[in-house]
Backbone and ligand atoms as CSV (ligand in chain L), in Angstrom:
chain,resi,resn,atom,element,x,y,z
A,1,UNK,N,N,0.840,-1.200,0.000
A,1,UNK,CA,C,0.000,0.000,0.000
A,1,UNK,C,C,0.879,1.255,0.000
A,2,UNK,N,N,0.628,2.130,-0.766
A,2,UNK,CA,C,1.281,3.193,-1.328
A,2,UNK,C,C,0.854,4.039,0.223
A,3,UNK,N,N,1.770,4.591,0.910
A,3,UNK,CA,C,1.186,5.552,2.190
A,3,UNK,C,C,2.177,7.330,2.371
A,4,UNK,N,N,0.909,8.027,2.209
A,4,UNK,CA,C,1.970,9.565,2.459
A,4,UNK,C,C,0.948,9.870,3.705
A,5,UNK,N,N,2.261,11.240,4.219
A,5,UNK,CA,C,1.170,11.861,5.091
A,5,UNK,C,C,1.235,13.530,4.580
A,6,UNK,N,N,0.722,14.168,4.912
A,6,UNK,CA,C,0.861,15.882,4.865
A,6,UNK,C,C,0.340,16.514,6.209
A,7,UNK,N,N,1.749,16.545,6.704
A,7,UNK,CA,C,2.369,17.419,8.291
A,7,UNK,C,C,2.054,18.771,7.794
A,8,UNK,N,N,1.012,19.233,9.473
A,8,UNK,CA,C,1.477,20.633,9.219
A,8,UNK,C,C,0.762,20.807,10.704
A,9,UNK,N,N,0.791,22.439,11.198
A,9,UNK,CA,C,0.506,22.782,12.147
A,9,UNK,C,C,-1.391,23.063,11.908
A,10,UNK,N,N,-1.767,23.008,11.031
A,10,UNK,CA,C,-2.791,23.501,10.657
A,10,UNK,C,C,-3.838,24.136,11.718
A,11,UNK,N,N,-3.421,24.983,11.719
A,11,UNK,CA,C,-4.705,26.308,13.033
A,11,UNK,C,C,-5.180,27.303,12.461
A,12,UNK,N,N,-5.920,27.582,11.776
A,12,UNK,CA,C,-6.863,26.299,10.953
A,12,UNK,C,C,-6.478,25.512,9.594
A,13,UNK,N,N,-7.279,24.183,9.437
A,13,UNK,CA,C,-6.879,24.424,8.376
A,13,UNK,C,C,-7.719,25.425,7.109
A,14,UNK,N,N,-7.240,25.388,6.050
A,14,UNK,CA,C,-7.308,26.534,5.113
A,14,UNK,C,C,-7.818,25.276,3.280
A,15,UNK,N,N,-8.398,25.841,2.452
A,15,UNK,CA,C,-8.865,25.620,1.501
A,15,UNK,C,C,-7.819,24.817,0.161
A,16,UNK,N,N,-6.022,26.079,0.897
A,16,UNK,CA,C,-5.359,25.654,0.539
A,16,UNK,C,C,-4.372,24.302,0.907
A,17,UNK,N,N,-4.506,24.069,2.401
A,17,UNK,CA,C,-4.221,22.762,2.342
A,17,UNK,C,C,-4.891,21.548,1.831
A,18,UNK,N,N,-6.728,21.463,2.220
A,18,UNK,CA,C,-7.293,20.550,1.532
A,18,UNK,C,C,-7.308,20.696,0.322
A,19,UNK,N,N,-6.783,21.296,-0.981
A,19,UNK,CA,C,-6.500,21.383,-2.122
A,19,UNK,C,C,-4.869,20.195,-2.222
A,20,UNK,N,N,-4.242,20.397,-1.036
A,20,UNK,CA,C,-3.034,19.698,-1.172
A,20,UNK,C,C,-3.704,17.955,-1.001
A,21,UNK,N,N,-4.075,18.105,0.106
A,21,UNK,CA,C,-4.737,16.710,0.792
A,21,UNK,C,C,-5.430,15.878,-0.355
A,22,UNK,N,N,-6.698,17.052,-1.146
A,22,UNK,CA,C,-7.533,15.929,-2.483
A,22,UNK,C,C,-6.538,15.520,-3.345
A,23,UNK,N,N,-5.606,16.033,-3.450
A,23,UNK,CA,C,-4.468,15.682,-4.433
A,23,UNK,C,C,-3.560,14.461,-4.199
A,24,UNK,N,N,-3.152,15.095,-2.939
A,24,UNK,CA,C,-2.044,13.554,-2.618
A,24,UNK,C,C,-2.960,12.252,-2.564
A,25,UNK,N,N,-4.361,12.702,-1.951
A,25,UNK,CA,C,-5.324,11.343,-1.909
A,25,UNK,C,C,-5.484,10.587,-3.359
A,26,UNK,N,N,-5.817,11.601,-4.431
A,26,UNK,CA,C,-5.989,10.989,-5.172
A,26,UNK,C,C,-4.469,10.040,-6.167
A,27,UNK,N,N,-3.203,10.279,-5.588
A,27,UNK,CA,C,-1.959,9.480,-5.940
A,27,UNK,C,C,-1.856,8.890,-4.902
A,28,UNK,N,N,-2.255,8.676,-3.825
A,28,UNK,CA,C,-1.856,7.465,-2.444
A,28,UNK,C,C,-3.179,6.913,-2.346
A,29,UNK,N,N,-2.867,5.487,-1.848
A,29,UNK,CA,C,-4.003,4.490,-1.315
A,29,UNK,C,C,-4.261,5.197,-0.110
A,30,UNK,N,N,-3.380,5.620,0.936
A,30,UNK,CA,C,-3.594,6.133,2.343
A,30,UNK,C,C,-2.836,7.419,1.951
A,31,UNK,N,N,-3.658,9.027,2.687
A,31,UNK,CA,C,-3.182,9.659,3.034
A,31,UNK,C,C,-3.033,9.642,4.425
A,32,UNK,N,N,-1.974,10.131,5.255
A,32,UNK,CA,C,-2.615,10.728,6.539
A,32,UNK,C,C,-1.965,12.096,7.050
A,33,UNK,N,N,-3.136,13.201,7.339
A,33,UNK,CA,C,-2.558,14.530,7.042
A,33,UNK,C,C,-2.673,14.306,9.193
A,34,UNK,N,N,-1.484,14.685,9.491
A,34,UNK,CA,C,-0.229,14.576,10.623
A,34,UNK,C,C,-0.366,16.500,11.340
A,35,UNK,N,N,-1.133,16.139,12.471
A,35,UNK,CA,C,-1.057,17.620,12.900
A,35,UNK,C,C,0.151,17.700,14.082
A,36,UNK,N,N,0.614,18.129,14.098
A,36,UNK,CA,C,1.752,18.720,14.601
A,36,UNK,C,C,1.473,19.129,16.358
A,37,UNK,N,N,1.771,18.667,17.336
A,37,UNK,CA,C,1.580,19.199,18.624
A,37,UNK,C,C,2.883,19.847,18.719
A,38,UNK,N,N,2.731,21.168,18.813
A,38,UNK,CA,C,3.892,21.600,19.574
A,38,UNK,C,C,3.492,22.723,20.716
A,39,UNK,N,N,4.352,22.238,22.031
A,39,UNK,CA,C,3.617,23.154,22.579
A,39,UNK,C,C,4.437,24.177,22.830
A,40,UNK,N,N,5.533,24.510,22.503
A,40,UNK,CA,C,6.121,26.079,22.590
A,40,UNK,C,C,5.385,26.994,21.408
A,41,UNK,N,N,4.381,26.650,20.697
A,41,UNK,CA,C,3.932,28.033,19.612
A,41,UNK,C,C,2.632,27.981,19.906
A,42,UNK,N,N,2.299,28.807,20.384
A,42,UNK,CA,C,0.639,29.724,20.407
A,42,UNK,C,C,-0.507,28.898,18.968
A,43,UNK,N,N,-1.047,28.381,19.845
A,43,UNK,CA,C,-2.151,28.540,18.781
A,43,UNK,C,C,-3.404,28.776,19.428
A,44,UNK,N,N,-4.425,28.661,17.902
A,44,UNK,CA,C,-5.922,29.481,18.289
A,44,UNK,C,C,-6.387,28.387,19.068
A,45,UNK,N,N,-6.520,26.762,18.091
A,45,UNK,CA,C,-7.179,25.949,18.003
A,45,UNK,C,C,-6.580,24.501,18.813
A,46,UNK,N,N,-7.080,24.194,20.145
A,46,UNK,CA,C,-6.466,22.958,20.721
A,46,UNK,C,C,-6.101,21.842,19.332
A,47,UNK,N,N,-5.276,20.916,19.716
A,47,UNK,CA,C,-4.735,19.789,19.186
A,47,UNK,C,C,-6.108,19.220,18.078
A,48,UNK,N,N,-6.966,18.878,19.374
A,48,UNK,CA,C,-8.359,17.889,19.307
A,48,UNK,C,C,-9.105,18.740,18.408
A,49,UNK,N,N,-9.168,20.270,18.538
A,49,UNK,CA,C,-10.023,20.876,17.952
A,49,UNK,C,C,-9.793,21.004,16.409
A,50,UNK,N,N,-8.606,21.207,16.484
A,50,UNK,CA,C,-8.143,21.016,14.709
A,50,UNK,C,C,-8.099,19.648,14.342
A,51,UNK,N,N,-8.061,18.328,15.218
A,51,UNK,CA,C,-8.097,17.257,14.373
A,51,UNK,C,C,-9.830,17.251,14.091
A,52,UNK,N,N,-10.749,17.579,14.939
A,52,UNK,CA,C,-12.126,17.648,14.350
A,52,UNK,C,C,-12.931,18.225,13.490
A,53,UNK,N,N,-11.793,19.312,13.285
A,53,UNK,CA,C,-12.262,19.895,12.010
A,53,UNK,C,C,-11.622,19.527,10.565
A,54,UNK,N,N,-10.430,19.052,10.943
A,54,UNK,CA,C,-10.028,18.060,9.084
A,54,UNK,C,C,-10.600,16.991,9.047
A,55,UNK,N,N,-11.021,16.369,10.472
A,55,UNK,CA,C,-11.988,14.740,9.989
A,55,UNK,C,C,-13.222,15.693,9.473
A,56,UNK,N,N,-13.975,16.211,9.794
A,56,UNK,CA,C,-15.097,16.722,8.974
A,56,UNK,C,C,-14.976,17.425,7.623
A,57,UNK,N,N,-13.807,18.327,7.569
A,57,UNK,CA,C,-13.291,19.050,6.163
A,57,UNK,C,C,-12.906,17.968,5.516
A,58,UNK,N,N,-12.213,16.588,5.730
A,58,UNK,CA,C,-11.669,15.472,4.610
A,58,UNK,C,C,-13.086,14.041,4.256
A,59,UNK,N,N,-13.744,14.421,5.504
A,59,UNK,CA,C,-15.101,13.047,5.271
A,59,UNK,C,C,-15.189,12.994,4.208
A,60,UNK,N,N,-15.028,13.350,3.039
A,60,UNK,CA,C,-15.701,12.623,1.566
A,60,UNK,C,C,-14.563,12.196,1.310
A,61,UNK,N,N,-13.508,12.152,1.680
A,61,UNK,CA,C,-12.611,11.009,1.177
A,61,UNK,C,C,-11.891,10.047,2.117
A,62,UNK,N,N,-12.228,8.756,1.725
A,62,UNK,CA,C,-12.260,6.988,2.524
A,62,UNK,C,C,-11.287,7.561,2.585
A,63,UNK,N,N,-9.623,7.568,1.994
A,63,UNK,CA,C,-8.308,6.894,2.068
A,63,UNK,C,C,-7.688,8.510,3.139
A,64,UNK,N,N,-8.778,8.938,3.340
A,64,UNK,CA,C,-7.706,10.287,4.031
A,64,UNK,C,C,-8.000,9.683,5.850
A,65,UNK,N,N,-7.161,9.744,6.335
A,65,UNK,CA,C,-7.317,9.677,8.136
A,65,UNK,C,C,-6.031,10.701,8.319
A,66,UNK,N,N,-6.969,11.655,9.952
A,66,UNK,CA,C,-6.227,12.690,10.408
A,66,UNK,C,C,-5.431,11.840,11.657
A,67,UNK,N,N,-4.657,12.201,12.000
A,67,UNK,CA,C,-3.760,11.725,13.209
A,67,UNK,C,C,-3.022,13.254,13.771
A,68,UNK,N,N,-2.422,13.113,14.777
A,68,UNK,CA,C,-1.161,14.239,15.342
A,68,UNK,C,C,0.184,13.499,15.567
A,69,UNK,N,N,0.934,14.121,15.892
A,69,UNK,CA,C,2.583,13.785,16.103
A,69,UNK,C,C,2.959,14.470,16.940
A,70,UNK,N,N,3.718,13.814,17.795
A,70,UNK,CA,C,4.843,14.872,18.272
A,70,UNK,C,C,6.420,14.692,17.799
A,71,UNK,N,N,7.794,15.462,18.065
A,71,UNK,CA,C,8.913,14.811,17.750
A,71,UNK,C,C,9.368,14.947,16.257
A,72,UNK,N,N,9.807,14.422,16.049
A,72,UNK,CA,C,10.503,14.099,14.387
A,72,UNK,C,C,9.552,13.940,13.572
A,73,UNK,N,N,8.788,14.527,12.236
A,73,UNK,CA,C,8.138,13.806,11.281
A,73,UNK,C,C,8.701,12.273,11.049
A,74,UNK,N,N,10.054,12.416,10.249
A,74,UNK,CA,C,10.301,10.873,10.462
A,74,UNK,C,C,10.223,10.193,10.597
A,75,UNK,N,N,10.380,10.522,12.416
A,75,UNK,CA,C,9.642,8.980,13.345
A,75,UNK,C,C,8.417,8.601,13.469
A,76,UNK,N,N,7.601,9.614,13.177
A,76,UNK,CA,C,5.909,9.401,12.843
A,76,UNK,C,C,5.851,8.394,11.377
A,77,UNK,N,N,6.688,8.889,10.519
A,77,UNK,CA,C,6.215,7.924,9.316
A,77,UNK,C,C,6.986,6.816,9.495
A,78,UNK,N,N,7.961,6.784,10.299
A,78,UNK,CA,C,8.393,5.592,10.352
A,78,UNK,C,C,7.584,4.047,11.065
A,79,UNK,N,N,7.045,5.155,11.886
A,79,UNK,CA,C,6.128,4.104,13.109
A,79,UNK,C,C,5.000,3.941,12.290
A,80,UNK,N,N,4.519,4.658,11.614
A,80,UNK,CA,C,3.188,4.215,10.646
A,80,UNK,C,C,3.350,3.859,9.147
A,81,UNK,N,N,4.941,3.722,8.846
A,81,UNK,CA,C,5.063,2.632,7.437
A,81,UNK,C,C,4.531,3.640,6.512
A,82,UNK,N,N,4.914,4.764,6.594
A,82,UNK,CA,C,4.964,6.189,5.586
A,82,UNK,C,C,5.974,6.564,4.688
A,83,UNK,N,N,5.943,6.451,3.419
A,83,UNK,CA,C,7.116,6.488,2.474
A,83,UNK,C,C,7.491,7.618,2.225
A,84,UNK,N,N,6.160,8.845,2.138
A,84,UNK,CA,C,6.514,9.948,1.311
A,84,UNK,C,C,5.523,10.985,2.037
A,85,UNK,N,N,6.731,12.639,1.975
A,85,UNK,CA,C,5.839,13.585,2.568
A,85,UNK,C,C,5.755,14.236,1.603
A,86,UNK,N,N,3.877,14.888,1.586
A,86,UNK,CA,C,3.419,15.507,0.819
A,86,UNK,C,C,3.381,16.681,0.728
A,87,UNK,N,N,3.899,17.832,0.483
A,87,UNK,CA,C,3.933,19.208,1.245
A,87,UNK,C,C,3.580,20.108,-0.604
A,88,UNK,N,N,2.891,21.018,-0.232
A,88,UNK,CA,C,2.363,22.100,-1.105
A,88,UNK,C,C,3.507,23.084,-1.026
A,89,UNK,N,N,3.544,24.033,-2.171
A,89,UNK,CA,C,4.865,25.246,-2.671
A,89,UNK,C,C,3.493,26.207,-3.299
A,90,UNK,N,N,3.760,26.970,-2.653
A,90,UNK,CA,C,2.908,28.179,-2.364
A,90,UNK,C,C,3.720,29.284,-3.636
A,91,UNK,N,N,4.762,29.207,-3.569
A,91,UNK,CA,C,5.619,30.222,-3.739
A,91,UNK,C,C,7.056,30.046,-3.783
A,92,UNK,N,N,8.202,31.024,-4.301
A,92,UNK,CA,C,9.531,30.733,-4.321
A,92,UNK,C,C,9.749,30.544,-3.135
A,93,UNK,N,N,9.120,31.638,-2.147
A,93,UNK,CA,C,9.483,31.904,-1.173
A,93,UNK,C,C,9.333,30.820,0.036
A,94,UNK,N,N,8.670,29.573,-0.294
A,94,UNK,CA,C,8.500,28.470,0.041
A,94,UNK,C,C,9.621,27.521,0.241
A,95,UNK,N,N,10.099,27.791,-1.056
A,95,UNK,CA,C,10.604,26.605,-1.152
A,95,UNK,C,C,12.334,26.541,-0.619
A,96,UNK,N,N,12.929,27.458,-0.040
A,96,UNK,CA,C,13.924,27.142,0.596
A,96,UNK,C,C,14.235,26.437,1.797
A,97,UNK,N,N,12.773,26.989,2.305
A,97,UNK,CA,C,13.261,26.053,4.019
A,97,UNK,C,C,12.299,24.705,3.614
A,98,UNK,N,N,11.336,24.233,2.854
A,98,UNK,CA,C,10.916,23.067,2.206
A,98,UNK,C,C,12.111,22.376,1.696
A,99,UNK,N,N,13.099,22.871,0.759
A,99,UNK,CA,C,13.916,21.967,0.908
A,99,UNK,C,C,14.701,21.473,1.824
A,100,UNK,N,N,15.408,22.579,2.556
A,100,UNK,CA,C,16.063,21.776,3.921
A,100,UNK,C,C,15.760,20.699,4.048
A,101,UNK,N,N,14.340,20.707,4.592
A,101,UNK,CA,C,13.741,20.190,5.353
A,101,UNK,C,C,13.570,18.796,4.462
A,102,UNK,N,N,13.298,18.688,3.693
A,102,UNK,CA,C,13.071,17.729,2.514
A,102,UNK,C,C,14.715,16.854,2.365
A,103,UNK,N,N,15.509,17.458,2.381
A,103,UNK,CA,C,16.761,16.774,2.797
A,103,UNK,C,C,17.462,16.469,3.622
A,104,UNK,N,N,16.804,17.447,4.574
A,104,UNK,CA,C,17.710,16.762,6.387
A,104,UNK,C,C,16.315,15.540,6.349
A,105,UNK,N,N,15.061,15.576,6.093
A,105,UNK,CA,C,14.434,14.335,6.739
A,105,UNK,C,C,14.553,12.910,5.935
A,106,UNK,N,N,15.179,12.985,4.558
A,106,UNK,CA,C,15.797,12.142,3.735
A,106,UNK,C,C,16.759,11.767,3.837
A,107,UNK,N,N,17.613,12.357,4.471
A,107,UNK,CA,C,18.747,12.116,4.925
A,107,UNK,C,C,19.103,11.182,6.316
A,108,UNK,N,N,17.830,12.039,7.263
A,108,UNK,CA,C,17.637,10.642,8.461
A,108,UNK,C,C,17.186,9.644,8.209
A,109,UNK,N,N,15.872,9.396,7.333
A,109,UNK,CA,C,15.421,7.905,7.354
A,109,UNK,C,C,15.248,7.338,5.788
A,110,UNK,N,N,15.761,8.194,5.096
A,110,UNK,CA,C,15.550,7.888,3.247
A,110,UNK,C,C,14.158,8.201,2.896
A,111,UNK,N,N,13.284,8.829,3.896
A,111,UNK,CA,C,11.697,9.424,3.513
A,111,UNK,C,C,11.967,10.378,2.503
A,112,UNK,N,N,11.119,10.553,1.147
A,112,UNK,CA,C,10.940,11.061,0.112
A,112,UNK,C,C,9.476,11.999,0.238
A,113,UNK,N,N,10.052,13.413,-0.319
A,113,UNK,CA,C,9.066,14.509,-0.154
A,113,UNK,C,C,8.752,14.589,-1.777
A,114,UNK,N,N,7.356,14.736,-1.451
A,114,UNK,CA,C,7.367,15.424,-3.258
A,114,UNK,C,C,6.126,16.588,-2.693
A,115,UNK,N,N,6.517,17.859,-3.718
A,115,UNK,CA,C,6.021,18.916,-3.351
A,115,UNK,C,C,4.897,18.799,-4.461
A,116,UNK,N,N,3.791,19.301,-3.989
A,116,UNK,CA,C,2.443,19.562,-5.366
A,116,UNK,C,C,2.688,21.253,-5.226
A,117,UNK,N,N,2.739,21.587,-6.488
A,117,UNK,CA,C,2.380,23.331,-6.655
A,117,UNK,C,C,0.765,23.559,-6.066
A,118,UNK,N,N,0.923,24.849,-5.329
A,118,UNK,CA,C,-0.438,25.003,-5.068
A,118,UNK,C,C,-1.519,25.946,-5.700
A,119,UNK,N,N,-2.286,25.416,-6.163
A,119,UNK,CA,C,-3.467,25.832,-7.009
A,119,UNK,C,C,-3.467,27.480,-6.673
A,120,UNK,N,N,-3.269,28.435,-7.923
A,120,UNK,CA,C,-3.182,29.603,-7.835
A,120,UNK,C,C,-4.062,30.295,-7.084
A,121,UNK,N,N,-5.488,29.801,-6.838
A,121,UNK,CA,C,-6.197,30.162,-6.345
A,121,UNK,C,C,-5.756,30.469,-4.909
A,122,UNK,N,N,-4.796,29.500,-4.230
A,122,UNK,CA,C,-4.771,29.347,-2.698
A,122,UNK,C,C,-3.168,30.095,-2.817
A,123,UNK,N,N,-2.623,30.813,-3.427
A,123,UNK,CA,C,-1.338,31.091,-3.465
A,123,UNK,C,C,-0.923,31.912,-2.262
A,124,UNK,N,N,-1.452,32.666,-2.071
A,124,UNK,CA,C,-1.513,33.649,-0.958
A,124,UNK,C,C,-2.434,33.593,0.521
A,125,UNK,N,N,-2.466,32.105,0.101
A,125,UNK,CA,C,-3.427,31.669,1.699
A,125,UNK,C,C,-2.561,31.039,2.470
A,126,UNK,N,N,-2.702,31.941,3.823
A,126,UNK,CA,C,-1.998,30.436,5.213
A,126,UNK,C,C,-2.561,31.011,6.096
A,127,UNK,N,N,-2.668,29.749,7.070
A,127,UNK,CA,C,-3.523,30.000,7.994
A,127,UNK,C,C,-3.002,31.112,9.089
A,128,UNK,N,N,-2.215,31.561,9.361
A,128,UNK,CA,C,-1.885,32.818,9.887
A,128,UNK,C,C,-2.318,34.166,9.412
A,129,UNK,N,N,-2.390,34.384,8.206
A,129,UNK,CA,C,-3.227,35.487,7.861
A,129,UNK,C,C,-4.514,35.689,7.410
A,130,UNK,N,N,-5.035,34.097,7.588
A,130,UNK,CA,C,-6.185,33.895,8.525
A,130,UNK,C,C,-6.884,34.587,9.648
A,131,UNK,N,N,-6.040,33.970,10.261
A,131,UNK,CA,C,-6.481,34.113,11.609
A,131,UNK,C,C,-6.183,36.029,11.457
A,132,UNK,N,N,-5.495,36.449,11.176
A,132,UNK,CA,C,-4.919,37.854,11.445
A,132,UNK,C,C,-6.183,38.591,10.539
A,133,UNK,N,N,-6.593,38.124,9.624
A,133,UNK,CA,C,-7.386,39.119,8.750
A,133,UNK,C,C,-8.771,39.004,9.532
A,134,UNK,N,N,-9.126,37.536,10.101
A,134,UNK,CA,C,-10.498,36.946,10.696
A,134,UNK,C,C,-9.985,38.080,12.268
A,135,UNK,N,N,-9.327,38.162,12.590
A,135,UNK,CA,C,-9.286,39.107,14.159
A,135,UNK,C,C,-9.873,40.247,14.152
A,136,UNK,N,N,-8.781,40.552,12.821
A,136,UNK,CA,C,-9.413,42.381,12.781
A,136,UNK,C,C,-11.348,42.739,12.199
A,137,UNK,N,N,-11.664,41.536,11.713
A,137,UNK,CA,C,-12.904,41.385,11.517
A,137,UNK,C,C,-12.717,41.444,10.105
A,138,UNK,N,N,-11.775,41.348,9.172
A,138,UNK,CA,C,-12.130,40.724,7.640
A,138,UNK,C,C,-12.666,39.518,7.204
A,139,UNK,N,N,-13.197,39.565,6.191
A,139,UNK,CA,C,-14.356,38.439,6.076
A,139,UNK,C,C,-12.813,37.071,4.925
A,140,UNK,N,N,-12.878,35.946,5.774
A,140,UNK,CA,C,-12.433,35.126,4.763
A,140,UNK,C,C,-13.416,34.079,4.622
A,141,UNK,N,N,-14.384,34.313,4.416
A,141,UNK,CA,C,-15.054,33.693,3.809
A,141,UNK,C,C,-14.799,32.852,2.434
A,142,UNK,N,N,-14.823,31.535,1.906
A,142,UNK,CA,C,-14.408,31.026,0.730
A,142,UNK,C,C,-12.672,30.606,0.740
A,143,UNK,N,N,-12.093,31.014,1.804
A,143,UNK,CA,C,-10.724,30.798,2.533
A,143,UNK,C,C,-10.471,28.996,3.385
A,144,UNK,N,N,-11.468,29.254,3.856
A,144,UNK,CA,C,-11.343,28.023,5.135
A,144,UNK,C,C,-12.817,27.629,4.707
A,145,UNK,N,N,-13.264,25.809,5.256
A,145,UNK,CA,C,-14.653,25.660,5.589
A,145,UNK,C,C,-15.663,26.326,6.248
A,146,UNK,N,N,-16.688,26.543,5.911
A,146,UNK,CA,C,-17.646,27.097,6.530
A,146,UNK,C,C,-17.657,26.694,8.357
A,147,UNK,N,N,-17.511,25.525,8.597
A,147,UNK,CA,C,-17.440,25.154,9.513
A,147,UNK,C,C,-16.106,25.612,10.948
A,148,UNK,N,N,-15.295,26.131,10.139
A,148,UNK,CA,C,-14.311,26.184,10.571
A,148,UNK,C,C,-14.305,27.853,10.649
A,149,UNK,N,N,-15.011,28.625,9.674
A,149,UNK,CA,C,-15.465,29.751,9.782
A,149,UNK,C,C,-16.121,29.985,11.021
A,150,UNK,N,N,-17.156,29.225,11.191
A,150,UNK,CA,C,-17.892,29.497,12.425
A,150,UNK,C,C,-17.224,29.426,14.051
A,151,UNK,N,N,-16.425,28.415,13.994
A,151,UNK,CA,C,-16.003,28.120,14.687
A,151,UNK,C,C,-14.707,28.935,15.394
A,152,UNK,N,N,-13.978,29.463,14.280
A,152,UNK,CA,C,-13.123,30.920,14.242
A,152,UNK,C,C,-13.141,31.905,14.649
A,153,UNK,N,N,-14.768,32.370,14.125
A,153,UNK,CA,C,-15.344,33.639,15.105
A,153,UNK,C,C,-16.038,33.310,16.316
A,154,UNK,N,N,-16.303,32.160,17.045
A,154,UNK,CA,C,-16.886,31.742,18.299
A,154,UNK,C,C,-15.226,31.917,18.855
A,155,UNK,N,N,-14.492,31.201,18.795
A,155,UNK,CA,C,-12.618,31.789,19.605
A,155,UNK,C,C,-12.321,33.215,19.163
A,156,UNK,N,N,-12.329,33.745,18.409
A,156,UNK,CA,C,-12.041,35.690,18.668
A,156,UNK,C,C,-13.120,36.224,19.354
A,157,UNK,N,N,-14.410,35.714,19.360
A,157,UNK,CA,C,-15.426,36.237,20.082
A,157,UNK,C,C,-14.662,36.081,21.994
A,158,UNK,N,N,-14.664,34.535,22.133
A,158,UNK,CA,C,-14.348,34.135,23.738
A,158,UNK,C,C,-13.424,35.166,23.879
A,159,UNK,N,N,-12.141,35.626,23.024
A,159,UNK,CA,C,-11.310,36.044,23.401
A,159,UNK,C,C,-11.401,37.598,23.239
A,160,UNK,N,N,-12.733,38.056,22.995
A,160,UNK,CA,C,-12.956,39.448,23.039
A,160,UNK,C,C,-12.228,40.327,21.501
A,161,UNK,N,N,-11.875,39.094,20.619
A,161,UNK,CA,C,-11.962,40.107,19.329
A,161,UNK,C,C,-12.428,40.358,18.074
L,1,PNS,O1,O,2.062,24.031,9.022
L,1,PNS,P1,P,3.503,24.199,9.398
L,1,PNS,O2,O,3.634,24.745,10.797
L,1,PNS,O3,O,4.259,25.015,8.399
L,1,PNS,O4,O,4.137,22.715,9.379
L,1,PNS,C1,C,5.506,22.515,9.659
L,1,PNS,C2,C,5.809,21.010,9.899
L,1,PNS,C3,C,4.895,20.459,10.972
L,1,PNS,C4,C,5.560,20.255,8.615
L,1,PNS,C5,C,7.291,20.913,10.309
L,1,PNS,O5,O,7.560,21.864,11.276
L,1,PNS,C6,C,7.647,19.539,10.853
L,1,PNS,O6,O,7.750,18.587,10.114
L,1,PNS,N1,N,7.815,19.478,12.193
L,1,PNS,C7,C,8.090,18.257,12.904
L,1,PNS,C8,C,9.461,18.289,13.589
L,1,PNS,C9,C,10.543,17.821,12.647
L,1,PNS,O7,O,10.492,16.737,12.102
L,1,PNS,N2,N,11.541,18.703,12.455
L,1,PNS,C10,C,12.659,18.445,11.582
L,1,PNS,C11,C,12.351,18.851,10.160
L,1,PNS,S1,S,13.709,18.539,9.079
């Protein structure tokens, strides 16, 4: 069985990652998109809360399952028999620390990255200016799921913004 995952911190996720996700799904038998616990960086959205919103943003597709990690990507695909990381290129400006990264983690365990270009549409989307445009009260609507919309402005609301 052909198996990738696509790591990311996703708080939230964004239109432009599940653009990455339908893609790798449709070249892997198994995706599994790998949320990232880290707890030295601020986020909006608990661990649990962002894995409940990509199991609902990915439900129409069987071969996708969400999981988290902590530690090394690596050792996550290693422990789950993961060949290849799937990561989206937004931009030039992407792709320098993507490669590093693409060769120090090939370099530890022989895991193979292949990058998908990301659909022009999402070129200028991440979930940080997200969240930054959704604070000040700009509408990203058509950005993120509806669901995840709602859920966005219920946390700037708790938090008074
Ligand atoms: O959505 P993000 O925050 O840009 O995702 C970054 C992520 C999670 C893909 C990257 O930070 C990562 O793989 N972290 C796990 C720790 C690790 O393996 N570090 C060494 C990379 S060579």
């Amino acid at each position: 069985m052909r198996k990738a995952v696509c790591p990311g911190s996703f708080d939230p996720v964004t239109f432009g990652h599940l653009d990455i996700v339908s893609r790798a799904a449709s070249l892997f038998d198994e995706v599994t998109v790998a949320v990232l616990i880290n707890k030295r960086k601020a986020s909006l959205f608990t661990v649990d809360e962002r894995i409940e919103m990509l199991k609902e943003a990915t439900a129409d597709h069987e071969n996708v399952v969400v999981d988290a990690f902590h530690g090394l990507l690596v050792d996550f695909c290693r422990e789950k028999q993961i060949s290849a990381i799937v990561k989206g290129l937004r931009a030039v400006s992407d792709f320098d620390y993507e490669l590093q990264m693409a060769q120090m983690n090939n370099r530890l365990t022989g895991v193979e990255t292949l990058f998908v270009s990301t659909n022009p549409l999402y070129s200028y989307l991440s979930s940080s200016l997200v969240k930054d445009v959704a604070t000040y009260g700009g509408d990203v609507t058509g950005l993120v799921p509806d669901a995840v919309l709602e859920q966005m402005n219920v946390k700037l609301a708790e938090r008074g913004q």
